[in-house]
N, C-alpha and C positions, 0 to 999 in steps of 0.2 A: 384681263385682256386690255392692250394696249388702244387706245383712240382711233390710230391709226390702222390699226390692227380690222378692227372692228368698224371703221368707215366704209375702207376695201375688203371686208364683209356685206356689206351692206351694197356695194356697186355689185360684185362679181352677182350674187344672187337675185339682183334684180334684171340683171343683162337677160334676154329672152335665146339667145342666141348663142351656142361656144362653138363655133368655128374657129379653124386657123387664123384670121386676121382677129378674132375676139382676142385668143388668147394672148396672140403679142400687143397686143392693143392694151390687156390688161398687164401684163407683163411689165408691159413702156409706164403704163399707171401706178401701178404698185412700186416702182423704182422711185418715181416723183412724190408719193405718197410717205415712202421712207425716210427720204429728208425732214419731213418736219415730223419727225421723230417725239417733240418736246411738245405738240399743240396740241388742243382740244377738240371733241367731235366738232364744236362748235363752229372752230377757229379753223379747220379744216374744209365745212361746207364753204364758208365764208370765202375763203380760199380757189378749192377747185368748184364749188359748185354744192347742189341737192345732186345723190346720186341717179336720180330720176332723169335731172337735166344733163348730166354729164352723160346718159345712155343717149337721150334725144340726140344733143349737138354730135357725138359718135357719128348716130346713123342716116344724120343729114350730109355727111362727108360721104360716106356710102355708096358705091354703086349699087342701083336698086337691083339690077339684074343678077347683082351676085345675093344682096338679100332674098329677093326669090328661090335663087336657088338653094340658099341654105334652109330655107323656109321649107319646101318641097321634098328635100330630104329629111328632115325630121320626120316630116310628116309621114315617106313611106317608110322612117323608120320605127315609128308610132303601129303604124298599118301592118307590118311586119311581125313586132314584137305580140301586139295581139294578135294574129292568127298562127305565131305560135303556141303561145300561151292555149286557146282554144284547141289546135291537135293536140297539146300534151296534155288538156284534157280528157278529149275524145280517148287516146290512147290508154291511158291508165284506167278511164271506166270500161274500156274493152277488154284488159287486163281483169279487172274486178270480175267480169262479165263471163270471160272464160275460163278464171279460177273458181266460179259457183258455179258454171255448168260442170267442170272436171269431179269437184267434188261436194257431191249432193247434202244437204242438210238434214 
């Protein structure tokens, strides 16, 4: 894996956040990233930044009110995915449940 490659590895999966503006945000990144083609991880921090600092300065441009709100929907998408996960629990042990009353052992 390329340098570059694996720097803008290291941003994308540190980003807390993939909304619409992450992704052209990252998009816009990884084009600028492309150009130095020939440098090193090293030569690359150097360059744009630790990818830590380069999410910071991001979300200091940021309207906070839309950080919230992306914030908030994760979250009740979080919220969501577990109580479905739990009915499709619930459901298959009541599946379980009235496949052993139907047919007794």
């Amino acid at each position: 894996m390329k340098d570059n490659e694996r720097y803008f590895r290291d941003i994308k999966k540190t980003f807390p956040l993939n909304g619409k503006r992450e992704m052209i945000y990252l998009n816009h990144l990884k084009e600028q990233i492309n150009e130095y083609d020939n440098y090193t991880y090293n030569e690359l921090v150097s360059e744009f930044g630790n990818p830590v600092d380069i999410i910071v300065s991001y979300y200091k441009t940021v309207d906070p009110d839309y950080l919230l709100q992306q914030i908030n929907i994760q979250h009740y998408i979080k919220i969501g995915s577990f109580v479905l996960v739990i009915l499709m629990i619930i459901l298959v042990l009541y599946q379980i449940y009235l496949l052993l009353k139907v047919t007794p052992l």
